[in-house]
Structures are given as C-alpha cells and as structure tokens.
N, C-alpha and C positions, 0 to 999 in steps of 0.2 A: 626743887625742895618746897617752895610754895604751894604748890600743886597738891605733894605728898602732905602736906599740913593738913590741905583742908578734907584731902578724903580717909583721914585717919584720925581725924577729932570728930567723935560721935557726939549728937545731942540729945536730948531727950523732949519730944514737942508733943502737947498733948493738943493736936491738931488732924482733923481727917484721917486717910489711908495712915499717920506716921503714929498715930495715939496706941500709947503703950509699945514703940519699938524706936530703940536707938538707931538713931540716923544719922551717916557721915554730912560735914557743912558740904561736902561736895556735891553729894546728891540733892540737897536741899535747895542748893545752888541752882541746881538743875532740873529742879520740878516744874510743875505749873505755875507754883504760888508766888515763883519770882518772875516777876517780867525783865525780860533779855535787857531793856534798856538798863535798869537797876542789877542784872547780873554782871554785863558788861566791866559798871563803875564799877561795883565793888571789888571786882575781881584786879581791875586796871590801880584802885587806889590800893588792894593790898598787895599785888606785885610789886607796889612802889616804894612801900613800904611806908604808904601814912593811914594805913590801920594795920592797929593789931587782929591778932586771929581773934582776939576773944572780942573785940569790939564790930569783927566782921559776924563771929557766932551770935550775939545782942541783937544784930539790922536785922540778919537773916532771920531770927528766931519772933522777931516781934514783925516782921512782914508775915510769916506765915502764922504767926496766933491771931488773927486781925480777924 
C-alpha cells in the first residue's frame, strides 16, 4: 500500500528532464537527483510511518529543486 502511494501521487517539479511533466514521488525517488543513502531513509521512515506522504513529497521535491 505504501509503495502504491508513492507511485500514484504525481508532482509537478520544475527541474531538469521533469520541467513541465508530472512525475510519480516514486519515480523521483528513483532518479539521479536522490542519493540511494537519502532514498533508502526516507523510504525506511515512511514505511514506518513517521512521515507523511506529503512530507516525503516536500524532501523529495526540494532535494531535486536544489
């Protein structure tokens, strides 16, 4: 169910290859622009249930506007 959250909330990042095209937090997850160590946690602290998806959407969103 987690899983399915994250690749069915689109965002909108006006960043590189993603400028101008909705992108799932999964895929985002899974780009360049995240390093594995920082995909790892967030992934470990939102399975855990101490973030929210919209506060996992925020990390992501402002690691890859950087």
């Amino acid at each position: 169910p987690w899983e399915t959250a994250l690749k069915t909330t689109v965002v909108d990042i006006e960043a590189g290859e993603f400028r101008g095209h909705k992108v799932s937090l999964w895929d985002l997850l899974h780009s360049h622009y995240i390093p594995e160590e920082n995909r790892k946690e967030l992934l470990e602290l939102y399975e855990a249930g101490e973030l929210t998806l919209e506060q996992v959407k925020t990390v992501v969103s402002t690691i890859v506007t950087r």
